[in-house]
N, C-alpha and C positions, 0 to 999 in steps of 0.2 A: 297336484300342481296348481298354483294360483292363478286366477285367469290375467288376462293380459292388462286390464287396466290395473288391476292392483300391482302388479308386477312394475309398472310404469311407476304407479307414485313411488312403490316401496326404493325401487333407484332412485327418485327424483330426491329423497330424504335422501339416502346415501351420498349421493356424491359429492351437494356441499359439505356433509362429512370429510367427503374425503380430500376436497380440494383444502381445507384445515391441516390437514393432516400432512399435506405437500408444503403449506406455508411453515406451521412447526420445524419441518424438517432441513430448511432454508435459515428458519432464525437460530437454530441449532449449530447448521452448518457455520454462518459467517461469524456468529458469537464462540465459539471453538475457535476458528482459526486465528482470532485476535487474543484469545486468552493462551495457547500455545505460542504467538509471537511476543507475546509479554515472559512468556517462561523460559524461552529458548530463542529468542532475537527474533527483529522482523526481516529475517533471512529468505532470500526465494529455495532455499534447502530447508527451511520450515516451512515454508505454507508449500510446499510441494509435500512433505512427511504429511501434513494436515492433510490433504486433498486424496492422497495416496491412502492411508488407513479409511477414513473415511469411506470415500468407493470400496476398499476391500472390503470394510465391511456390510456395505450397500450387497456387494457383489456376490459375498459367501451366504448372506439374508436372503437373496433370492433364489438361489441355486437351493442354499438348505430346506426353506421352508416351500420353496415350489415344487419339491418332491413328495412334500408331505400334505398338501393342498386337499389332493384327492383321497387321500383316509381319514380326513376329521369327519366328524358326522354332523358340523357345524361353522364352514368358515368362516362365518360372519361372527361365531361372539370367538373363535381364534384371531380374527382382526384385530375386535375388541381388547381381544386379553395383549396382543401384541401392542397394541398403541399405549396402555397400560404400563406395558414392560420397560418403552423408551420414556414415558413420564418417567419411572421409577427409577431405572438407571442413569437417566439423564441427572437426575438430584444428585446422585452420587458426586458430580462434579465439582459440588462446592466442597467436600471433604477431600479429596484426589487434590486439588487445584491447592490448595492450605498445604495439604502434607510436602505437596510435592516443591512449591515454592522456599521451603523452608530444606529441603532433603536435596534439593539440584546443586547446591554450590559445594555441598560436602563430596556428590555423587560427580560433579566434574572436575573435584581435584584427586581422583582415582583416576578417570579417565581420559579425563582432556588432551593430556598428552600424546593419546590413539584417535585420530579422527575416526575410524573406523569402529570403537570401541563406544565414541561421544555419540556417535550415529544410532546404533545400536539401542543405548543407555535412551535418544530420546524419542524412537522407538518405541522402547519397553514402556516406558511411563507415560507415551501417546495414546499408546493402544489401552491400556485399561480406563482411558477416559471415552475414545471414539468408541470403539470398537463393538463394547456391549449395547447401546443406544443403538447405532448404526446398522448391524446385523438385525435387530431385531425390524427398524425400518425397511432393510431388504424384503421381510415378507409380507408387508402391507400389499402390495398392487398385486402380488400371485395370488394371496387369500382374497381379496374382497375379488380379482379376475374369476377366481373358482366357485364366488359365491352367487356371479349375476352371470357369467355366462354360461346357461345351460345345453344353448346349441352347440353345435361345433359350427358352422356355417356362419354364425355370427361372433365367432372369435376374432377375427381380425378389426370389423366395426368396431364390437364394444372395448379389446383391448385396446385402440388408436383412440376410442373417448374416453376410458380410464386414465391414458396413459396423458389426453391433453387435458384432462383436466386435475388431475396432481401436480403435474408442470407448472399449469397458471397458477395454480397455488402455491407451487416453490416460486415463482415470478413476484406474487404481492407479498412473498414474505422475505422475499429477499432486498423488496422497495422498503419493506417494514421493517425490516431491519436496520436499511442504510439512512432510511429517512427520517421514523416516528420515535419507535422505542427506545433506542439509547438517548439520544438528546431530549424526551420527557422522561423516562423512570429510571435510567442510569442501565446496565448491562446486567449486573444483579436483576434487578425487576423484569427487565427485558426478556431476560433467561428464564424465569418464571411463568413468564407470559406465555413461552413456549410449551413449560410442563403442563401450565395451566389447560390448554387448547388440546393436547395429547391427552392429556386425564379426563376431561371433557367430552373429546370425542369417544374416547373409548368408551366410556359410562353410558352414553348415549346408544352407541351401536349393540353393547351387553342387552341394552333394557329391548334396541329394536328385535333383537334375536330372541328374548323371552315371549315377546308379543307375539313372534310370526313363524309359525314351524319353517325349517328350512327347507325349501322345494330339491322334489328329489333330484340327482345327479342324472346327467346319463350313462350310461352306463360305459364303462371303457372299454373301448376294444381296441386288437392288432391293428399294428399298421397296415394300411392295406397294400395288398401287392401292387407291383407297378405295372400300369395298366396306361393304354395309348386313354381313356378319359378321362385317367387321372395321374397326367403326370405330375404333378406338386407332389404325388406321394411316390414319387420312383425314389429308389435304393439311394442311401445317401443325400437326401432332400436335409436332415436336418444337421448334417455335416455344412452343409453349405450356408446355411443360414445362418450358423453359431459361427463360420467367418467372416461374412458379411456383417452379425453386429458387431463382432470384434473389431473389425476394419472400419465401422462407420463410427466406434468410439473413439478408437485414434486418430480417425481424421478431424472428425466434428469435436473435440477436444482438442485436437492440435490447432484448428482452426481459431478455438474462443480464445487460446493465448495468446497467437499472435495479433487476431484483432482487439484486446486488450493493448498488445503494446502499443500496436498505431494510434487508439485513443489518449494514449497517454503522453504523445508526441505533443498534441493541440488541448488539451485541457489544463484546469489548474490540477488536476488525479488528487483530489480531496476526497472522505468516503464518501459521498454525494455522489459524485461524478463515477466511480466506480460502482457502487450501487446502480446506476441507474445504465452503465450497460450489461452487467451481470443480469439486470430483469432485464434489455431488452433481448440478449441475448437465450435465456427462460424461455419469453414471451416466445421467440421465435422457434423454440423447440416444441410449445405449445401449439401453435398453430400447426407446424408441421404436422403433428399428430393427428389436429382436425382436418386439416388436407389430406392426410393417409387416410382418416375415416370416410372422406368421402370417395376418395378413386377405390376404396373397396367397396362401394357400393356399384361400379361400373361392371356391367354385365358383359360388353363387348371385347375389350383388351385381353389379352391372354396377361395373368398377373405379373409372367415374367418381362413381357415388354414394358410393362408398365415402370417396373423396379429399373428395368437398363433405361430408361429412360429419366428416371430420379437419378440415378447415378451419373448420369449424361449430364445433366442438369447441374449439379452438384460439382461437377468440374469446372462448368461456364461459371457458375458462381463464385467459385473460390477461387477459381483464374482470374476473373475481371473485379474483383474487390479491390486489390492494391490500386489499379486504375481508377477505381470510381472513390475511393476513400483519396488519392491524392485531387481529384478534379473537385470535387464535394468540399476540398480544405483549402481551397486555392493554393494548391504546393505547399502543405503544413501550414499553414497562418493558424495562430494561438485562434482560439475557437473565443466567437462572444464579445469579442470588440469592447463596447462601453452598455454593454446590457448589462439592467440590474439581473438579482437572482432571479427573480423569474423570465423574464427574458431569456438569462444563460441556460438555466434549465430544457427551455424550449427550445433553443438552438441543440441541446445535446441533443434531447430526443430527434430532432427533424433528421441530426448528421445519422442516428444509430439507427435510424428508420430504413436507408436505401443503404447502407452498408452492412448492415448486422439482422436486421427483421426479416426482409423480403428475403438475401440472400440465405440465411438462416433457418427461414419455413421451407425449404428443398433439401437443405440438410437432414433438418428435423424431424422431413416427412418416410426418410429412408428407413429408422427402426421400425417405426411400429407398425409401416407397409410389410416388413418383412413377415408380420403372423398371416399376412394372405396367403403363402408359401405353407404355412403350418396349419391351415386351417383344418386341411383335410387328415390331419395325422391322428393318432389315435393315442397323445397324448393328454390328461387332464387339463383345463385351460389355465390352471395355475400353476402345472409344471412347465407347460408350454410357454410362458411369459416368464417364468420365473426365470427359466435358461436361459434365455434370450435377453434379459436384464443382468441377468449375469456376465454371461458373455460382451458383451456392449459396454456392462461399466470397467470389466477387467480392459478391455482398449483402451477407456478411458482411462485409465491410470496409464497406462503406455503411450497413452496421447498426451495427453499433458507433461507429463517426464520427457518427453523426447523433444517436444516444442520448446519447453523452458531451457532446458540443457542442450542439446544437441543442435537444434535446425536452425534457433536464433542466436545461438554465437558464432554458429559456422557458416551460414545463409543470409542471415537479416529476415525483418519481418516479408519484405516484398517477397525474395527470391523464396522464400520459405511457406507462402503461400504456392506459389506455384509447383513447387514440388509437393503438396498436399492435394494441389489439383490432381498432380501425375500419381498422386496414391488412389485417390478414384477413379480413376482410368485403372488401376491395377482392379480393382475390384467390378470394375463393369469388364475387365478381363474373365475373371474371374467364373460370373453369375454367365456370361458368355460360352464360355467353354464345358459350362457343365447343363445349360437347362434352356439356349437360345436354338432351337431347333429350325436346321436347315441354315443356319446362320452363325454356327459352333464356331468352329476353324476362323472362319474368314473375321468375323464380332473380336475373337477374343487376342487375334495377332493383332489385326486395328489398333486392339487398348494398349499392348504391352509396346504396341510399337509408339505410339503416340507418348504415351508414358516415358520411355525412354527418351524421345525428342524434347518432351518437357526436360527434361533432368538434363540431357547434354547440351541443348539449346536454350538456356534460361534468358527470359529476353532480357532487355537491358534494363533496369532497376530504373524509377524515377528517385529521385535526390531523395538520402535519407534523413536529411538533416538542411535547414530552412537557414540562408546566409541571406548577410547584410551588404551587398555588393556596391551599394552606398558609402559603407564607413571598410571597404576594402577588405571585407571576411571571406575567410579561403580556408576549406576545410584540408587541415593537415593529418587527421586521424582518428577514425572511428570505430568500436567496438559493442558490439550486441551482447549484454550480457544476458545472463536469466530472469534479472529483476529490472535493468535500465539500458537507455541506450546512451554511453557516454561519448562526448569527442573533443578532441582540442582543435581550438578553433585560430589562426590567424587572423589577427589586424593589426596590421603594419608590421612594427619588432617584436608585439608583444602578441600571448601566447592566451586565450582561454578557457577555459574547462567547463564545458557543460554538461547536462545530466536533462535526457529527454526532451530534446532539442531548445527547450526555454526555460532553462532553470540552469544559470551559470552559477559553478561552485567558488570560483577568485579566476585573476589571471595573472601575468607578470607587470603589466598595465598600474595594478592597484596593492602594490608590491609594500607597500608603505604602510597602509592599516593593516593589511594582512601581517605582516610583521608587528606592529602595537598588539594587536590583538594577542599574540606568543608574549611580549615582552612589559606590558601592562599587568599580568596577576603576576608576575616571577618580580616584578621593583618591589613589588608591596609584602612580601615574606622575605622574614632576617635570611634562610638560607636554604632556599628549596632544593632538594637533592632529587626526589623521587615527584615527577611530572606524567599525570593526565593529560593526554588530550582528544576530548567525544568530538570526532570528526575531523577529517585531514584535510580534502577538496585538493588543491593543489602542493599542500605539504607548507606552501611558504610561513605560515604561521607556525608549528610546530617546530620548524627548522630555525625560526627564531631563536628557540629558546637554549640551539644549542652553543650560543653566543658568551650563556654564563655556566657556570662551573659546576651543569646539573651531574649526577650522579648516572640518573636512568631516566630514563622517555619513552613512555607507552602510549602510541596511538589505537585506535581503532577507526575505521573506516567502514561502514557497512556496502560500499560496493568495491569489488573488487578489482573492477575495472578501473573505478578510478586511482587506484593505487597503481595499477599498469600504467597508464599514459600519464599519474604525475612522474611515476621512475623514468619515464622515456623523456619527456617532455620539459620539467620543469624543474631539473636538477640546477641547472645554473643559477635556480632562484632559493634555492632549498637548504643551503650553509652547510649542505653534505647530511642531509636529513637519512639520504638513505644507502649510505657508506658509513654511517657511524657506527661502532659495536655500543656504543650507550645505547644505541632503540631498537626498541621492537613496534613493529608493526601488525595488527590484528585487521585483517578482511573481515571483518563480522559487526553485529549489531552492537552500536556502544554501549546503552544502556544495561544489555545482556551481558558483557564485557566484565563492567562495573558489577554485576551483582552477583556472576558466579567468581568471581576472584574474590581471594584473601588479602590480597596484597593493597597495603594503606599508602596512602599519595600523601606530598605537601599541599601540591597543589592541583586541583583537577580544572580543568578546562575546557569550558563545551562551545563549541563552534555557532556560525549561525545556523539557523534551521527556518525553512519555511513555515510560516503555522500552519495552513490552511491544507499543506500535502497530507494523504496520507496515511498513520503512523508518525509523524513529528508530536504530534500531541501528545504522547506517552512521554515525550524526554521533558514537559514540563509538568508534570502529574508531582503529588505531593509524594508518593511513594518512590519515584525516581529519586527526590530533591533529598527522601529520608537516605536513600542505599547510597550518593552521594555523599552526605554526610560520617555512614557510616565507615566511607573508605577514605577519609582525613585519618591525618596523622595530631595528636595534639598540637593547635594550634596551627591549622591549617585553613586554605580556603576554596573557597569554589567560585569560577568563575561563570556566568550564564553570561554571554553575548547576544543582545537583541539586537534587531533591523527595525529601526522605526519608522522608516517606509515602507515597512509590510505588517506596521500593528495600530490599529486603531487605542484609542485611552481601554476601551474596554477591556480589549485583550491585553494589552502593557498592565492594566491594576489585576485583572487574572493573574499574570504569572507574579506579578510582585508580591500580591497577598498570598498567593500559595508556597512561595521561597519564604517567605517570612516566616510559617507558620512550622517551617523544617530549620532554618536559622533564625536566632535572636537577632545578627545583627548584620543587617542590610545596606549597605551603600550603593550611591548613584555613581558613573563614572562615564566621561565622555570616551568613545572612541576616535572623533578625531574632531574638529572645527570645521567641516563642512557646514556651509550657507544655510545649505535646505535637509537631504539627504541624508541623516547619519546613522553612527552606529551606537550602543550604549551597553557598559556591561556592570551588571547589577552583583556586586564584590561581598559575598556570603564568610562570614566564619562562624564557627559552632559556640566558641568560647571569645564573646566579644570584649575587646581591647580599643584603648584607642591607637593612631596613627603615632606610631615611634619614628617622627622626622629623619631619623638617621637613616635606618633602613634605607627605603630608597635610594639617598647620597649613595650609600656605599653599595648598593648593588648595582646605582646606573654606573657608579665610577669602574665598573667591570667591563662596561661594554665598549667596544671599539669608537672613536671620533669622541670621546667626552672628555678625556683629557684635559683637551685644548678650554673646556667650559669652566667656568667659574662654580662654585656652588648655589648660590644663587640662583643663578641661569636653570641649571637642571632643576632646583628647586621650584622654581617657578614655573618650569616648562609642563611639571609633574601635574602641581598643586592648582593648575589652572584647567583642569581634566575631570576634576574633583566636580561633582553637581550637587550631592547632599547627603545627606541621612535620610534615606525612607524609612526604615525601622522607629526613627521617632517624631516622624514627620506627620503621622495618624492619617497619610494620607490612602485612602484605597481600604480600610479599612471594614469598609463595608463591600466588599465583593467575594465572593463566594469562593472556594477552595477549586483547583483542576485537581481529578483524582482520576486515579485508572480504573473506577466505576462510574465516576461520573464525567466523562473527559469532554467539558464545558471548552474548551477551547479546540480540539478536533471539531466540534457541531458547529462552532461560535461564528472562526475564521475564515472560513468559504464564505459565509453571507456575507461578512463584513467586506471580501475583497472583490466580490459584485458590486454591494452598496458603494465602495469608493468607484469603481470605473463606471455608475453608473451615475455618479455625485452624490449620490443621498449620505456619504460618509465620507471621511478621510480621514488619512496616517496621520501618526506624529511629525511632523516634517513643517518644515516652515512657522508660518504664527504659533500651528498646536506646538512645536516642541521649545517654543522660546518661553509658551505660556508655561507647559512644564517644569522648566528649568525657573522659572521666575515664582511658581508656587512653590517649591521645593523648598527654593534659596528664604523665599519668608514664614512659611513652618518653622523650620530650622532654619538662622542664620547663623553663619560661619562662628561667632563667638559665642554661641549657645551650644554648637555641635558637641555631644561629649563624643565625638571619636576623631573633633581638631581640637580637645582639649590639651593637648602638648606641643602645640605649634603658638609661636610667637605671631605678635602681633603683624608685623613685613608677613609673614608667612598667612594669615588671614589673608590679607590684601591681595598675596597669588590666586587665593580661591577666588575671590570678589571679581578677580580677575576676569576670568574662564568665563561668566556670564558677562561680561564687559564685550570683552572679544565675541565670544558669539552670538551677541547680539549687534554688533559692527559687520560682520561680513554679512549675515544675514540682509540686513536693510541697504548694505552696498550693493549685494547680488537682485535685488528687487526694486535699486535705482530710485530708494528712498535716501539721498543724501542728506538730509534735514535730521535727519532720525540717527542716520548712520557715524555722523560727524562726534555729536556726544557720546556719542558709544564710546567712538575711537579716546576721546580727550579725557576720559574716564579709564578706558583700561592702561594709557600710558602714563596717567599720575598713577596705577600702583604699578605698575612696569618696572623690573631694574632695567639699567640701559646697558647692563651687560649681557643682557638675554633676548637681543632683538629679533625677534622670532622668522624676518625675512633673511636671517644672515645666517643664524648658526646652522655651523655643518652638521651638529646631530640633530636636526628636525627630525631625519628621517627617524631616528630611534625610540622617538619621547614624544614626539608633536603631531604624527598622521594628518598632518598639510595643513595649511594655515588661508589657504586661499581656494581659488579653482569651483565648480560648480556643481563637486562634490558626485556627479554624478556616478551609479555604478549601475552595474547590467543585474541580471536576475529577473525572474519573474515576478513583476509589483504592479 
């Protein structure tokens, strides 16, 4: 045996080893789960399949290789060769991920038709990506556990410092993931980075295991009989501990979901923001572990009071959390106010400090207190931990599954905290009735009874959803689903639809663009049958469309709630959106939609999207804009609708130069004549043509109230919407491509939309978007355009228009009348006076308001 100082450094080498080896296993993790949601949607039934194989295979790597711990004649270069293993298997991912993206849309038109078959299928092609990396990661912490702890006495210490110090390492690599790697080396390199650090450490531990014979074991023996000095080792001691960590994975798992979704109430839930509770929530499991190592150093406590005691704790915790997370938010108020990013950053930390850190190291600290319990047994100390990690993460998948699915659609996050409470009271039951001496009976009724009064007396819930009792908001109905919390919201008559308390998807209020938006790509195609639409919100845009004489209408939706509460809710506004047998409707992720289907559109149509959430940033990746493309029918087109009061220039030239580089031929188009505030949709075709004046005519002449209009009028109402040609405008041409290895605007977006609330930036809106519209219009002007090269002269003078007018309401809304005047006297010499834009009855169908302060809701 080696004497004790060397013994000392030889771990002091090891364990930054090993805390590498926890960070790998983190970048591993969240990089999986985003390239699984690019292959099968960014569905909460895929990152639950992701999180689910994953642990299993954590779970069956612990169990497998924690039995075999104690017959290598070397754990340490068995580490070695395992961390080796996951560098190697993990590679395979780049060939798996190619085969399989290219084999999913063939392999879901077998089984799509069977949910249970689709489940299965991705499943099958899940697990040969996790499964082998992951398993082999299972037996890291049992072997290097069987290679340093040679007492049994000190199992408990050293596994609670093994166990915190891999954690802090899946902590910084989980910061490292959300923060460093993808936004400097793209996800590719990122992924790399990970093999890189796994193949590194392993090299490094092989050479330390040549160097240093490996100190003999002790030698194993029977468990020992139960004895009054040593009860830890009575009969069934290791029964009770494999349900103990089983139950403290499904709690302390069911716990990190819910407090995920209440962060996602108050933040902007960019990968930032998510990132940085996933580490604090890490961190707090980390610590717990170091707090386990120190109450096993406590000589006086008998270890089982100690454990009823964590678990005691662990109730008060997870009980008083919804409390202290609403008083902490001031009643949900969006988190961050007018702080730049760093600022917001440090408000997230400060909130996930006293909600998620403190009460989280009492969670934390309940596994790895339990090998106190095992200390005495005459198991190897890497079977002994292995179990026990096993055990713990199989809850974990039970915990997490049950949170997502079960507690928060049927409970809410509050109520569902508290009945998590009342699962630890089950479990201080539990550890009660089997090893609380002199205190059996009477400890372990207390819990179950207590328990019970949690669950039949849930107290009363604080507001799950944050109203404006100012502007007369009354909440009319809310649903928890597994990925958001959605609700329709009342003010006044009208009706609207949010998604995580500050993110409104439309309402009936703003009924008018929402409608342009459906009714703007269907004017500009001779005769669109078969209609896309990426995202529904409230339906009223898609239900537009079913105004003209389309064929078929395929929506998707990625939450399913909101397809509930727009069917309940917001029929009256929806032109029988969801009584028509033309459509079909998809609960699933659009972009997923689009790429495992065969079936080719006229016209595809993608809603607004936040940038800065997320997963939004994959729907403007060049590789989306490609499978887009791919699903045109000849002579089709794509519509992308922006918010340019949620995009700085930088981000508006990102997505324009990355649609360009998928379409030749790119137009600008207003959404509506709002002052400040607008919308704009960037008009894509594969095989560029110019503008066939008639079209329009005769497709608006389909719609109800046009009649009564001249042609003209419609013409004009159209042709005044028109902003330019980007494609030959050369403008943006220098900005870099979004791609779904390098997804420059997922990273970009979030800073941009601190630097605006904090001033250092701002949207396109007001000055930036007239400068827009005014650089546009002199790159290209109207009679240079070749896609208004078959528009007549009068018909020029409608587009000239369009910047006339929006540049009059603009300087009238800002009470610049000096400025505003010529505007006006400008856009009514090319005016016809048959299309006086405060009179006609189709505004609402072709014009999206011509006045008003433009304002709309949404998180911006």
């Amino acid at each position: 045996m080696p004497d004790t100082a060397a013994a000392r450094r030889h771990a002091l080498i090891l364990l930054p080893l090993f805390f590498l080896s926890g960070a790998a296993a983190l970048v591993y993790q969240v990089l999986w789960a985003r390239e699984l949601a690019l292959l099968f949607g960014s569905t909460a039934q895929a990152a639950a399949l992701t999180i689910a194989l994953f642990f299993a295979g954590i779970a069956s790597g612990g169990w497998y290789w924690g039995r075999r711990a104690g017959r290598l004649r070397s754990p340490l270069a068995g580490f070695g060769l395992l961390e080796i293993g996951v560098a190697v298997t993990a590679l395979g991912h780049f060939f798996l991920v190619e085969a399989y993206f290219a084999l999913w849309p063939s392999l879901y038109a077998l089984v799509g038709h069977a949910p249970a078959l689709e489940t299965a299928a991705k499943a099958l092609l899940a697990t040969t990506i996790l499964l082998p990396p992951a398993f082999l990661m299972g037996g890291t912490l049992p072997l290097m556990a069987q290679h340093l702890l040679r007492r049994r006495d000190r199992l408990a210490r050293g596994g609670a410092l093994l166990y915190a110090v891999n954690t802090a390492g899946a902590a910084a690599g989980a910061l490292a993931a959300g923060f460093l790697l993808p936004p400097l080396l793209g996800f590719r390199d990122a992924y790399l980075v990970a093999v890189g650090l796994d193949l590194g450490v392993g090299l490094a531990v092989l050479a330390l295991a040549r160097q240093a014979a490996e100190p003999a074991a002790a030698p194993a023996a029977a468990p020992r009989a139960p004895t009054a000095a040593h009860p830890e080792a009575a009969a069934g001691t290791d029964g009770l501990v494999w349900l103990l960590a089983f139950g403290s994975g499904v709690a302390t798992l069911g716990v990190e979901v819910i407090w995920t979704r209440l962060f996602a109430q108050v933040l902007q839930n960019s990968v930032y923001t998510y990132a940085l509770v996933l580490t604090a929530f890490l961190l707090a499991l980390a610590l717990g572990a170091a707090l386990a190592n120190l109450l096993c150093r406590l000589r006086g406590p008998r270890p089982e009071a100690v454990l009823a005691a964590l678990l005691l704790l662990s109730v008060l915790a997870t009980a008083a959390s919804p409390l202290l997370f609403f008083q902490a938010t001031d009643g949900l108020a969006y988190l961050g106010g007018r702080l730049g990013w760093g600022g917001y950053l440090l408000a997230v930390a400060g909130l996930a400090l006293p909600v998620v850190v403190l009460p989280g190291t009492i969670l934390g600290a309940v596994l790895p207190y339990l090998l106190r319990l095992l200390q005495e047994g005459g198991r190897p100390p890497g079977e002994a931990i292995g179990r026990l990690i096993a055990a713990n993460t199989l809850g974990a998948i039970l915990g997490a599954l049950a949170a997502g699915f079960l507690i928060l659609p049927l409970f809410g996050a509050w109520q569902g905290l508290i009945l998590l409470a009342g699962f630890y009271l089950l479990l201080f039951a539990a550890l009660a009735a089997r090893r609380l001496q002199g205190l059996r009976r009477p400890a372990a009724l207390a819990g179950v009874a207590a328990a019970l009064l949690l669950a039949v007396l849930l107290p009363q819930q604080p507001q799950a959803l944050r109203l404006d009792p100012g502007r007369g908001e009354q909440l009319v109905e809310l649903l928890e689903g597994s990925r958001a919390s959605v609700a329709v919201v009342a003010r006044g008559e009208d009706r609207l639809l949010r998604a995580n308390n500050y993110y409104t998807l439309g309402g009936s209020g703003s009924r008018v663009s929402e409608r342009n938006q459906g009714l703007l790509p269907l004017l500009l195609h001779p005769e669109p049958r078969s209609v896309f639409f990426l995202g529904m919100g409230t339906g009223i845009t898609a239900g537009a469309a079913l105004t003209l004489p389309i064929e078929r209408l395929v929506v998707c939706e990625i939450l399913a709630e909101v397809v509930t509460l727009a069917r309940r809710h917001f029929g009256p506004w929806t032109l029988g959106l969801f009584e028509d047998p033309r459509v079909v409707i998809h609960a699933e992720d659009g972009r997923n939609c689009l790429r495992r289907s065969r079936e080719r559109f006229d016209v595809i149509v993608a809603d607004l999207f936040t940038p800065w959430k997320a997963g939004t940033g994959s729907l403007y990746t060049l590789e989306h804009f490609e499978t887009v493309r791919a699903r045109l029918r000849p002579g089709g087109l794509f519509v992308q609708w922006l918010p340019l009061y949620q995009l700085s220039d930088a981000e508006f030239g990102l997505i324009v130069r990355t649609l360009r580089e998928a379409f030749p031929q790119v137009t600008l188009w207003r959404g509506d004549l709002f002052p400040s505030r607008s919308i704009v949709a960037l008009v894509a075709r594969a095989e560029p043509a110019p503008l066939d004046p008639a079209v329009p005519l005769r497709q608006a002449r389909r719609l109800p109230g046009a009649a009564a209009l001249e042609d003209a009028a419609i013409e004009a109402m159209l042709l005044r919407l028109y902003a330019g040609n980007l494609s030959q405008s050369g403008l943006y041409d220098d900005r870099p491509l979004n791609s779904d290895d390098r997804p420059r605007l997922e990273y970009q977006a979030p800073r941009t939309q601190r630097a605006v609330r904090g001033g250092a930036a701002r949207w396109l809106v007001g000055p930036s978007r007239q400068a827009l519209y005014r650089e546009l219009a002199q790159a290209v002007p109207p009679e240079a355009d070749p896609y208004l090269a078959r528009l007549e002269a009068r018909s020029l003078d409608y587009v000239r228009s369009g910047l006339d007018y929006s540049a009059y309401v603009f300087e009238r809304w800002r009470g610049n009348h000096e400025r505003a005047g010529p505007a006006l006297a400008a856009f009514r010499e090319r005016w016809p006076a048959e299309a006086d834009p405060a009179l006609t009855p189709a505004r609402h169908l072709l014009d999206g308001a011509a006045g008003g302060d433009g304002q709309r809701d949404g998180e911006d």
